[in-house]
BAFI-3210 file (N, C-alpha, C; in Angstrom, 3 decimals, decimal comma, padded with zeros to 6 digits):
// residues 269
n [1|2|3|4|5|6|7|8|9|10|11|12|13|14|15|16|17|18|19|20|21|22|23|24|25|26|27|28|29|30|31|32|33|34|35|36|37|38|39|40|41|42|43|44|45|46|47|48|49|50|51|52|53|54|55|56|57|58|59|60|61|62|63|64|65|66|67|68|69|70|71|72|73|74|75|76|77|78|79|80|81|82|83|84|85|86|87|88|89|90|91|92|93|94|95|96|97|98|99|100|101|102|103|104|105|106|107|108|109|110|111|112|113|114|115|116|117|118|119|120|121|122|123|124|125|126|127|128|129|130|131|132|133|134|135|136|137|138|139|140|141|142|143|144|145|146|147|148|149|150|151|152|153|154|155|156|157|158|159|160|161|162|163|164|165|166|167|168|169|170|171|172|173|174|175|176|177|178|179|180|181|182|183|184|185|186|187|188|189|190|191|192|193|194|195|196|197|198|199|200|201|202|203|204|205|206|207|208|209|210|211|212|213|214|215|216|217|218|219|220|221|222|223|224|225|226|227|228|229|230|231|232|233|234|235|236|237|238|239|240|241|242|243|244|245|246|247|248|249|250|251|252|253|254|255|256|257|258|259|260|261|262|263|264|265|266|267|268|269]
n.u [087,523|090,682|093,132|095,746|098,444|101,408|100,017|100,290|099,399|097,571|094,721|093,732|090,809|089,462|088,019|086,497|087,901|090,701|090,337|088,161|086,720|088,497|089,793|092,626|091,925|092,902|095,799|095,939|098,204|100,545|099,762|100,502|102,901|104,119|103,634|105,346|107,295|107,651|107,864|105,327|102,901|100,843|097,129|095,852|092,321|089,476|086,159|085,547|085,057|086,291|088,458|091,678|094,684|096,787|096,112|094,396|096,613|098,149|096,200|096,054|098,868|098,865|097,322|099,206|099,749|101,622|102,150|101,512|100,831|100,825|100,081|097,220|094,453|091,482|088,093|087,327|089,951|089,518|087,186|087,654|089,924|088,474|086,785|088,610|089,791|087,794|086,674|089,305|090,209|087,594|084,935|083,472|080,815|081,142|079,610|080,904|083,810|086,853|088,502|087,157|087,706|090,043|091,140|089,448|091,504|093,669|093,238|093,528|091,021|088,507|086,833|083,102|080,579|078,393|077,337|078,538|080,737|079,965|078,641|079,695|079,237|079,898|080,110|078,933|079,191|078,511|076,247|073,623|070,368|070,279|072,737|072,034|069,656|071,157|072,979|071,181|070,323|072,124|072,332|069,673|070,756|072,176|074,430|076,358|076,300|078,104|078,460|080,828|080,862|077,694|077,036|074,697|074,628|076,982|079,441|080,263|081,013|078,652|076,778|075,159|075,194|073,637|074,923|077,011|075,965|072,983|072,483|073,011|070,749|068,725|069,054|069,628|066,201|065,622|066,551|066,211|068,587|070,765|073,839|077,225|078,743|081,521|082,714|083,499|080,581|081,467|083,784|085,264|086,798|088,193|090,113|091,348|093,072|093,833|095,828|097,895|098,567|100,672|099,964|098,321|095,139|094,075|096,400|096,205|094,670|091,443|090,775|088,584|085,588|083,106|080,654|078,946|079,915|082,682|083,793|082,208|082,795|085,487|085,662|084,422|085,872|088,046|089,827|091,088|089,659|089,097|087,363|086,838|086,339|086,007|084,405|081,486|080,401|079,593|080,156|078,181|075,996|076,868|075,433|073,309|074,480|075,635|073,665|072,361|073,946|074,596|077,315|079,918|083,015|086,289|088,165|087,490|088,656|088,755|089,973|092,401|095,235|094,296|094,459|097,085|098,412|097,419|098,175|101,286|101,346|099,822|102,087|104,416|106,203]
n.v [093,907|093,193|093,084|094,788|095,599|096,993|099,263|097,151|097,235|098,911|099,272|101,451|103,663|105,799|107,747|110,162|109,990|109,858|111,702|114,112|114,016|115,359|116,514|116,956|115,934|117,726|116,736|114,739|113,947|114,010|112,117|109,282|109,881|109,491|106,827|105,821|106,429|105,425|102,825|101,468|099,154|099,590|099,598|100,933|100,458|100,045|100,120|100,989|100,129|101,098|102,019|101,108|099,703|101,147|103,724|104,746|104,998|106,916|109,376|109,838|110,528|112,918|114,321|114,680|112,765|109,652|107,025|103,725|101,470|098,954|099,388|099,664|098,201|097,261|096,765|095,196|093,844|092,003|090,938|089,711|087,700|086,435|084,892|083,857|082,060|080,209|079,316|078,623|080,354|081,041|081,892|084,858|086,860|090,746|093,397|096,586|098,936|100,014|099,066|097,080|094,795|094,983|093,796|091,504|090,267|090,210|088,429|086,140|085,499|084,971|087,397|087,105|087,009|085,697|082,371|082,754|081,621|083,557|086,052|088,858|092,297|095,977|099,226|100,949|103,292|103,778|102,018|100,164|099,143|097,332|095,556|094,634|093,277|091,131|090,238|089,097|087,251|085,424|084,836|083,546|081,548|079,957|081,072|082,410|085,279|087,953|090,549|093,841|095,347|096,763|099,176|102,002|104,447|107,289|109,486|112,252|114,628|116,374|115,780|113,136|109,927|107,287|103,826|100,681|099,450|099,882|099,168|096,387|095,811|095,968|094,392|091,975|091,921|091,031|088,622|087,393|085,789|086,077|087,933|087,225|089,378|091,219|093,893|095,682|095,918|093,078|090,883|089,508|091,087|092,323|090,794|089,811|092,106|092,022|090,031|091,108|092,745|091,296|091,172|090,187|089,953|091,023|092,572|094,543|097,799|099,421|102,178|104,660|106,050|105,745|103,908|101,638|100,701|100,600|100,469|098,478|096,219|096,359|095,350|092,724|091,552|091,001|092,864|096,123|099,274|102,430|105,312|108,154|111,686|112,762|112,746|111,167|110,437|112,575|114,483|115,075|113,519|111,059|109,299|108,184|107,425|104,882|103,745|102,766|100,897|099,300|098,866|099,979|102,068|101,119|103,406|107,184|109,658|113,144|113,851|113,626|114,710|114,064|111,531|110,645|111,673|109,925|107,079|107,485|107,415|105,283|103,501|104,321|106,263]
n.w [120,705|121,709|121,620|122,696|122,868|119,833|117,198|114,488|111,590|109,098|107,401|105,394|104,342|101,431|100,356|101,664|104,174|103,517|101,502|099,576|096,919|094,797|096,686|099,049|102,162|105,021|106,706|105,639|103,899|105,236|107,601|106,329|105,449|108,418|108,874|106,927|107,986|110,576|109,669|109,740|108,017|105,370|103,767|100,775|101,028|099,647|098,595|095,898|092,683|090,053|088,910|088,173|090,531|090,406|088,922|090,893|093,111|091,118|091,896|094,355|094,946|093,141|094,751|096,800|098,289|099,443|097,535|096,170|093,559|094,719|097,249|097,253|097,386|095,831|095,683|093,534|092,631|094,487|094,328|091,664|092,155|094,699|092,631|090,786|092,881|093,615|091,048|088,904|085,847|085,001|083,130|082,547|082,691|082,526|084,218|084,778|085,143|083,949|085,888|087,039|084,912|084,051|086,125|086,404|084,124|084,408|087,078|085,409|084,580|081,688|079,819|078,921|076,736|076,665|078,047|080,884|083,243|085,577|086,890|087,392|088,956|089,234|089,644|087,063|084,895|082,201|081,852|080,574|079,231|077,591|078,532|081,753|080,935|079,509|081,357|083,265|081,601|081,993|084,748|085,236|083,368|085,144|085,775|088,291|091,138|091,288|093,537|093,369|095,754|098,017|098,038|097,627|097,112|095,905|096,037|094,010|092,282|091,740|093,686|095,664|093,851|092,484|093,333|092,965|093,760|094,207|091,150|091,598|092,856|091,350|089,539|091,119|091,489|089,017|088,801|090,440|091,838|094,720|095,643|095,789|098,109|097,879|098,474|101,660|103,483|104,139|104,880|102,827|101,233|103,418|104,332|101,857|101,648|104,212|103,654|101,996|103,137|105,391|107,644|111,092|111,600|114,277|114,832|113,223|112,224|110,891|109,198|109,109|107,642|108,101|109,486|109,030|106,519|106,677|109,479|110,348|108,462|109,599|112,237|111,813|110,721|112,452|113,388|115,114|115,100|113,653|113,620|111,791|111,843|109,344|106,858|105,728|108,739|111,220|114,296|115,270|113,636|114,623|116,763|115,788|113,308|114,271|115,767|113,278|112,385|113,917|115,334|117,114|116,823|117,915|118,900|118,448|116,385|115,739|113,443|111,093|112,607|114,879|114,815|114,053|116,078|118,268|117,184|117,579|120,010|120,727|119,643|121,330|119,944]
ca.u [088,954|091,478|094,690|096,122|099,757|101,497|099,450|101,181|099,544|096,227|094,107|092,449|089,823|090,158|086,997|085,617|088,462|091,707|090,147|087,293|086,524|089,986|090,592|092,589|091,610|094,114|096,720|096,121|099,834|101,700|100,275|101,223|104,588|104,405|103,406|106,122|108,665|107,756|107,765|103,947|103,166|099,265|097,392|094,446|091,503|088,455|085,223|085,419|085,930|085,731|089,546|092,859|095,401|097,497|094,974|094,287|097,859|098,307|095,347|096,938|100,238|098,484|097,011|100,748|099,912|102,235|100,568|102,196|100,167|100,534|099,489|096,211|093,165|089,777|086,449|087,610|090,589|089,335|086,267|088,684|090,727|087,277|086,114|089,600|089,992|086,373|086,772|090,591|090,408|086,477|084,238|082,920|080,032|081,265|079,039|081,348|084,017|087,997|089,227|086,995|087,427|091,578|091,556|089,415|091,773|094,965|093,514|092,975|089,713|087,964|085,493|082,520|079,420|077,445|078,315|079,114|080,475|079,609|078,103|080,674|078,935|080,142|079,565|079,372|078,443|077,640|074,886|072,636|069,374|071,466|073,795|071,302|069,098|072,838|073,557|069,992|070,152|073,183|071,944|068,669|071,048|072,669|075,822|076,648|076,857|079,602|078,593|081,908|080,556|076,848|077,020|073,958|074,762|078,183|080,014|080,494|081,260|077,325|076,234|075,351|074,609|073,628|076,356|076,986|074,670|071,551|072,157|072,854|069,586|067,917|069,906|068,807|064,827|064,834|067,216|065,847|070,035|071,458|074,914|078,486|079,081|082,892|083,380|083,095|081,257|082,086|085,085|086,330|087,661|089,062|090,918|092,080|093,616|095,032|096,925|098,093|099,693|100,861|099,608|097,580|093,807|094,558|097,233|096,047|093,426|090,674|090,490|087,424|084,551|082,037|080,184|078,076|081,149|084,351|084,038|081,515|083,870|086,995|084,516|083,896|087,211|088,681|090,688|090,986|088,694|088,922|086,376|087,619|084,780|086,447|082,920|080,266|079,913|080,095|079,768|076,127|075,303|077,335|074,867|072,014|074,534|076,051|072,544|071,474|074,598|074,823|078,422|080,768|084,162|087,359|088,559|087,024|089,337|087,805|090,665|093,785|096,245|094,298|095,123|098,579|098,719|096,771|099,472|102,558|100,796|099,599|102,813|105,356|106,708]
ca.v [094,099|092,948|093,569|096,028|096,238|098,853|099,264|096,860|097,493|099,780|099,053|102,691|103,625|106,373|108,509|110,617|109,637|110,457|112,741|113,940|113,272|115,840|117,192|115,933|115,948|118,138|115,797|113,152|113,688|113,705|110,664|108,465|110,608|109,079|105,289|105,627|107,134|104,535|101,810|100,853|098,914|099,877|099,575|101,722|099,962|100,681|099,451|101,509|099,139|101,783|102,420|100,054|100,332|102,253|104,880|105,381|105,358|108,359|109,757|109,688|111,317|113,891|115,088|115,080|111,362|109,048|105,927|103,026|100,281|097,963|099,799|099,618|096,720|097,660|095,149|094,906|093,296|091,034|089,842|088,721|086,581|085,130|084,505|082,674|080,880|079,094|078,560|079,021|080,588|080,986|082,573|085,983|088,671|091,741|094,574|097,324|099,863|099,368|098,659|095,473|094,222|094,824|092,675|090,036|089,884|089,615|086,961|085,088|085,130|085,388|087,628|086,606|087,723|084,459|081,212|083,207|080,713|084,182|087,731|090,169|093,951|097,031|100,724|101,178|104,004|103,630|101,090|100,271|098,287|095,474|094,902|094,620|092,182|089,807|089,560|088,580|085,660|084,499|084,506|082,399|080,145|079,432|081,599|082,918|086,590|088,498|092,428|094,137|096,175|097,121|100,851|102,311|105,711|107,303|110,841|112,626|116,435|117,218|115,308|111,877|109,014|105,861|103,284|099,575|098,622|100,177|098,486|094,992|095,325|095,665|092,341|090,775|091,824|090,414|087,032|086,168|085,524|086,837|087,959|087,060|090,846|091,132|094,816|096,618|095,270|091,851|090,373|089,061|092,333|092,624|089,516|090,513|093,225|091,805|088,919|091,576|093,680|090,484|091,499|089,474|090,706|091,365|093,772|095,572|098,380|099,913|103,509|104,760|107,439|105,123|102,615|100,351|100,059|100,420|100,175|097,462|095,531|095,689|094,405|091,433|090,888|091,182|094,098|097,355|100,212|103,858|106,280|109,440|111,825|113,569|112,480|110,856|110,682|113,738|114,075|115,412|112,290|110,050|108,432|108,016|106,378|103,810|102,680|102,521|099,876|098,048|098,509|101,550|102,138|101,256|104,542|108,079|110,949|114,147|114,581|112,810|114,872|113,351|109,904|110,575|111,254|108,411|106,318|107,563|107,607|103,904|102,752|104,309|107,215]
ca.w [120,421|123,293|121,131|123,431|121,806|118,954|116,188|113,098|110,313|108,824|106,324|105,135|103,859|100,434|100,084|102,965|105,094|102,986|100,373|099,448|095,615|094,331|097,384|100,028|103,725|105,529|107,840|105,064|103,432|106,911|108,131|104,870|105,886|109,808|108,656|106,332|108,590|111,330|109,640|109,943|106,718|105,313|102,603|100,872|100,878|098,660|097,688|094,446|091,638|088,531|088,529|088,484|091,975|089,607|088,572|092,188|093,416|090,761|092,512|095,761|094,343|092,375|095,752|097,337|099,268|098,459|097,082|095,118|093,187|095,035|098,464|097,220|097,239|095,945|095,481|091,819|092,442|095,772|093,110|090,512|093,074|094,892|091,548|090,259|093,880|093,343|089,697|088,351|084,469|084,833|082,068|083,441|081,966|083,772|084,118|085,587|084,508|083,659|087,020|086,953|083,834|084,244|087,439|085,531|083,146|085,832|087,916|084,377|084,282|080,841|080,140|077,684|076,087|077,209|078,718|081,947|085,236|087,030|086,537|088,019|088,521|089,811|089,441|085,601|084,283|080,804|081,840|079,478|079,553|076,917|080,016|082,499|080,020|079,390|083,174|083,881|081,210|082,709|085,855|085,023|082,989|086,192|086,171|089,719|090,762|092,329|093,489|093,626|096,844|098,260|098,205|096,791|096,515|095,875|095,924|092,736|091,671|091,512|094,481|095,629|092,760|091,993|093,052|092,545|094,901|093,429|089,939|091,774|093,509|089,819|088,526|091,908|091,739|087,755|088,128|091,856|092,884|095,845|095,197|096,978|098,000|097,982|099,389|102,877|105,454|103,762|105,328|101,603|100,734|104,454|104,244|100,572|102,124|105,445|103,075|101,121|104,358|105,861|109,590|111,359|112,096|115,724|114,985|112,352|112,846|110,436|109,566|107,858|108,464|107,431|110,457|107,985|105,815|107,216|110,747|110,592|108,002|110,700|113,457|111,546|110,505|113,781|113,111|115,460|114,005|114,502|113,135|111,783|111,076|108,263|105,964|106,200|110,290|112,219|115,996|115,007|113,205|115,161|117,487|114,973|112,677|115,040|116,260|112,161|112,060|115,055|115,835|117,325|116,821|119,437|118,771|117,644|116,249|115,107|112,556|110,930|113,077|116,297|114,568|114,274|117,401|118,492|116,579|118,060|121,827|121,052|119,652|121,950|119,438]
c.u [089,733|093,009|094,852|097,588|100,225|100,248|100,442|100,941|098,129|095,735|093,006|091,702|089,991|089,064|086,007|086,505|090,340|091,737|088,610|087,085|088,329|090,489|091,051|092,216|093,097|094,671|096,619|097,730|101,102|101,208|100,464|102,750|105,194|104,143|104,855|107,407|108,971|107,481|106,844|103,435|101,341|098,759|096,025|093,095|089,914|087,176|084,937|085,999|086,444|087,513|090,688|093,744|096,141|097,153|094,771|095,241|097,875|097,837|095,760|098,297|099,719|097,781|098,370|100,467|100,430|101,448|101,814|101,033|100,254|100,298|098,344|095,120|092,209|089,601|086,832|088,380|090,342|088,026|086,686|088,788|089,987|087,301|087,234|090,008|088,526|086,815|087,804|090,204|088,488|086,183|083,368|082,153|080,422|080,554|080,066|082,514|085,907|088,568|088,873|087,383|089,051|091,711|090,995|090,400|093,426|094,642|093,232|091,999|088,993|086,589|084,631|081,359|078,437|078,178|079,108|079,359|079,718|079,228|078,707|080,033|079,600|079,567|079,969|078,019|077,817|076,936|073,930|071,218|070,087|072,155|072,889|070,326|070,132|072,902|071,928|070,263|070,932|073,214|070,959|069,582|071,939|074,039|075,516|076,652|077,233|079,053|079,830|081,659|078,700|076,280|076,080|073,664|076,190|078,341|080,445|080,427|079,688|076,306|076,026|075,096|074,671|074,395|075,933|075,955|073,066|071,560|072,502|071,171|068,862|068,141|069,552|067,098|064,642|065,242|066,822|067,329|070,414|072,827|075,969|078,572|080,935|083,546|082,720|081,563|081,602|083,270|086,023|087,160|088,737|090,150|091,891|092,878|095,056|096,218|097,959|099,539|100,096|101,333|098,290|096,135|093,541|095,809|097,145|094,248|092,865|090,380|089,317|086,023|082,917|081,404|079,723|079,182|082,209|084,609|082,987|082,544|085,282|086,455|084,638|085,064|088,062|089,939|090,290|090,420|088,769|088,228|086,767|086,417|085,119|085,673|081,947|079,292|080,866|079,750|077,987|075,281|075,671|076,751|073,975|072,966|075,286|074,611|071,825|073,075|074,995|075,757|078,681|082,319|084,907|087,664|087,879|087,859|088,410|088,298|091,958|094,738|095,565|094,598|096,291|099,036|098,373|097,923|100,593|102,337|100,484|101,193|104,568|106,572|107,159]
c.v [094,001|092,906|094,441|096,461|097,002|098,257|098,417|096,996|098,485|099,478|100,460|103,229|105,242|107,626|109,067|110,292|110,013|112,311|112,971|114,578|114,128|116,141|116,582|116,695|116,408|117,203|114,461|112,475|113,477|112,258|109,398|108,719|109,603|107,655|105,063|105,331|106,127|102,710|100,487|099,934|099,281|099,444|100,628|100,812|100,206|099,851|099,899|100,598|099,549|101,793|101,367|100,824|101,408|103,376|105,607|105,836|106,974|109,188|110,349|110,825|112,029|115,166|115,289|113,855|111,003|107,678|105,019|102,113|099,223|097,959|099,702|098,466|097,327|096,099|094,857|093,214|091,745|090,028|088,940|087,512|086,009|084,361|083,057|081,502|079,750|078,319|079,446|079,241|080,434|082,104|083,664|087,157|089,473|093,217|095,761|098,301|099,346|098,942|097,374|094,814|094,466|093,533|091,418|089,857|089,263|088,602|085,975|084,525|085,574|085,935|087,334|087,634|087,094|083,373|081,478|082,020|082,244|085,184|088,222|091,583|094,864|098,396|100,548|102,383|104,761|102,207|101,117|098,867|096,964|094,687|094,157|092,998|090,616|089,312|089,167|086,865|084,776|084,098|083,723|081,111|079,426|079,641|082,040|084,414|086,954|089,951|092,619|094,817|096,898|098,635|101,333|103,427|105,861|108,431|111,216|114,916|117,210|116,426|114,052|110,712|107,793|104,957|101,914|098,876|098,818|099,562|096,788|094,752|095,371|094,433|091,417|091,126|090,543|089,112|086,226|085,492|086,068|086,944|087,400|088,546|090,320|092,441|095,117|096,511|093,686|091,797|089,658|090,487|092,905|092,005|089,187|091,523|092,798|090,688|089,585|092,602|092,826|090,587|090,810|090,492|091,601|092,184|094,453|096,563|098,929|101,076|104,043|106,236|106,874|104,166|101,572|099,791|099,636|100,167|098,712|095,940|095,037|094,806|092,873|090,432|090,717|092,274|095,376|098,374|101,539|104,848|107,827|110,338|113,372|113,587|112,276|111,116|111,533|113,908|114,600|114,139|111,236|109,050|108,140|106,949|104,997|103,042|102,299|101,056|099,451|098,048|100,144|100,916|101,252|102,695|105,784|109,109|111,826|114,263|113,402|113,510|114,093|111,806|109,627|110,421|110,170|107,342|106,784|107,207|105,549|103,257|103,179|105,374|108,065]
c.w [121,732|122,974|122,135|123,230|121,071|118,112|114,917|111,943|110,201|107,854|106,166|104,081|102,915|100,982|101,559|104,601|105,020|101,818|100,248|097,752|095,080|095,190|098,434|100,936|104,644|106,382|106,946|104,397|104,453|107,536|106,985|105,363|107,107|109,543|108,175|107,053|109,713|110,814|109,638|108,795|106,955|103,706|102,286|100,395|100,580|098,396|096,012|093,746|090,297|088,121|089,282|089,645|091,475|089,281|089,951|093,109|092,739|091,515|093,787|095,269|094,010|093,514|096,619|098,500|098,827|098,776|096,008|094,414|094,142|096,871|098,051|096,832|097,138|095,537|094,429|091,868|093,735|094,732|092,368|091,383|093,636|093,409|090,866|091,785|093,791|092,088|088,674|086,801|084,232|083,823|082,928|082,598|083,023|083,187|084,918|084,459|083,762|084,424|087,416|086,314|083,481|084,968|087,051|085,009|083,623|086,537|086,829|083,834|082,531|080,193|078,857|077,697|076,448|077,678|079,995|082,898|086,101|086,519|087,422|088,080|089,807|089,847|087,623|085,228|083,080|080,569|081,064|079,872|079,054|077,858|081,160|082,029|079,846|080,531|083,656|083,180|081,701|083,719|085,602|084,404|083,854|086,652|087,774|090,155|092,341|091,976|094,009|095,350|096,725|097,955|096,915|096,448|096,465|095,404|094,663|092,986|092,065|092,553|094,644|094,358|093,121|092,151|092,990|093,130|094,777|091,909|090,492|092,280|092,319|089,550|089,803|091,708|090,405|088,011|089,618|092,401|093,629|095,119|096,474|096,788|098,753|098,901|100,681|102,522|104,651|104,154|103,797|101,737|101,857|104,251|103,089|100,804|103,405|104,489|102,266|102,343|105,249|107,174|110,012|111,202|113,198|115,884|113,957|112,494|111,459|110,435|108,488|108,422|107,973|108,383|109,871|107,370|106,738|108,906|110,683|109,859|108,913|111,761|112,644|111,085|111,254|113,930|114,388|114,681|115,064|113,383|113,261|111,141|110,449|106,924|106,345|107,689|110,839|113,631|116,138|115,206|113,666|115,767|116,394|114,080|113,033|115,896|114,600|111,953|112,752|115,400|116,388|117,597|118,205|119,765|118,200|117,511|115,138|114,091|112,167|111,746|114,464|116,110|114,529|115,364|117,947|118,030|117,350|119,517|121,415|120,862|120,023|121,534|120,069]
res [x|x|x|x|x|x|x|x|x|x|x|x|x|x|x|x|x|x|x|x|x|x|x|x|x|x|x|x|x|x|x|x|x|x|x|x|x|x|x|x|x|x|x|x|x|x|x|x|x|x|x|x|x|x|x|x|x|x|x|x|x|x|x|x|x|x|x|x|x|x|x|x|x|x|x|x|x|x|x|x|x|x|x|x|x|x|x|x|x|x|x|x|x|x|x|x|x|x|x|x|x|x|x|x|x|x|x|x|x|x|x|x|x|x|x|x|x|x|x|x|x|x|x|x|x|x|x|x|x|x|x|x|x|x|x|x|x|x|x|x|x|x|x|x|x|x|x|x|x|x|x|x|x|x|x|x|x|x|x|x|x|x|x|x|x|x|x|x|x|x|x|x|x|x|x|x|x|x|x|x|x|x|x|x|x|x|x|x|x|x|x|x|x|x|x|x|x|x|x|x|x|x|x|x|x|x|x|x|x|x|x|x|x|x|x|x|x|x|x|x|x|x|x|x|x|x|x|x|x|x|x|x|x|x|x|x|x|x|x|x|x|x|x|x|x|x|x|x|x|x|x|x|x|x|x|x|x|x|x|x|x|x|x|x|x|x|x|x|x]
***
């Protein structure tokens, strides 16, 4: 990173970094407040595909962030739009929840029962073996497949689970396809994002508490990245999990008020 200018835009990251599953992350409603107030433009950026921007916006609001629809890009909606930029009004089996299977239906894509161009999966969690069995045949009969995001576990009320990324690796052992992975560290979902906050790469930075994902994702996208270790990575686990993913931050704040600050100190506040 050799940007050395303000900060222009952010692309951040929801879960373990804004909130953690209902609750928010103290200093998360003031700096939404200080982006706002200065004029920063951002957006929230997600690999969760289960729920539409709207659903998650609420989400956001319901914790006292403010959040619009159309501040927000998950893998859902970055899948769709790969999926319709390859093949415009394509035929799609989608294994996943309503937030996929909305955004199919917005970028025009139609979804089927057979005759897939592509197998779409996400986190779904009324998976059934039938599903699993469909998106295999479609894959042998030479459909394509699109994982919404890697992530093979995922935060819930009663501890970690099962996430999209442990039922793609099933649908890849049986159909022998690799997938296009669309979310975090994949640069699609970055790039879905930066077109979306219309700031270059090089002036927009990465906020996330995640190294594999979210910091590894800005790295690759050429984005500024700052590691907030309000989840996942804590200054405990910090070194162990920056040598398990090959990258480290530009920046490390212990907290969202040291990012605020960080923001006003970088861009002259």
């Amino acid at each position: 990173m050799t940007y050395t200018g303000p900060i222009k835009g952010l692309l951040l990251d929801l879960d373990g970094t804004l909130y953690h599953g209902t609750r928010m992350i103290p200093g998360a409603d003031r700096l939404i407040g200080q982006l706002i107030e200065q004029n920063i433009p951002f957006r929230y950026v997600t690999n969760n595909s289960s729920l539409t921007p709207g659903a998650f916006a609420d989400r956001l609001q319901g914790m006292g962030i403010p959040a619009t629809a159309k501040e927000v890009c998950t893998s859902a909606e970055a899948a769709a739009a790969y999926i319709a930029k390859v093949k415009p009004r394509a035929n799609v089996f989608v294994i996943g929840e309503s937030g996929l299977r909305q955004a199919a239906e917005e970028a025009g894509l139609t979804i089927v029962e057979e005759g897939a161009d592509f197998v779409v999966q996400g986190i779904d969690r009324e998976l059934s073996y039938d599903k699993i069995a469909k998106a295999v045949e479609q894959l042998l009969g030479g459909a394509e497949s699109i994982l919404t995001n890697p992530d093979l576990l995922l935060p819930s009320e009663h501890g970690l689970r099962p996430g999209a990324g442990s039922i793609g690796a099933m649908i890849q052992a049986a159909s022998g396809k690799v997938p296009t992975v669309i979310g975090k560290p994949s640069t699609i979902l970055m790039n879905f994002a930066l077109n979306s906050l219309g700031v270059s790469a090089s002036q927009s930075w990465v906020v996330g508490d995640n190294l594999a994902t979210d910091i590894a994702a800005g790295k690759a996208a050429g984005c500024g990245t700052v590691l907030v270790l309000t989840g996942l990575t804590t200054a405990d686990n910090l070194e162990s999990y920056a040598a398990k993913a090959g990258c480290r931050p530009d920046v490390i704040c212990a907290d969202l008020e040291a990012l605020s600050s960080y923001i006003t100190e970088r861009n002259g506040q």
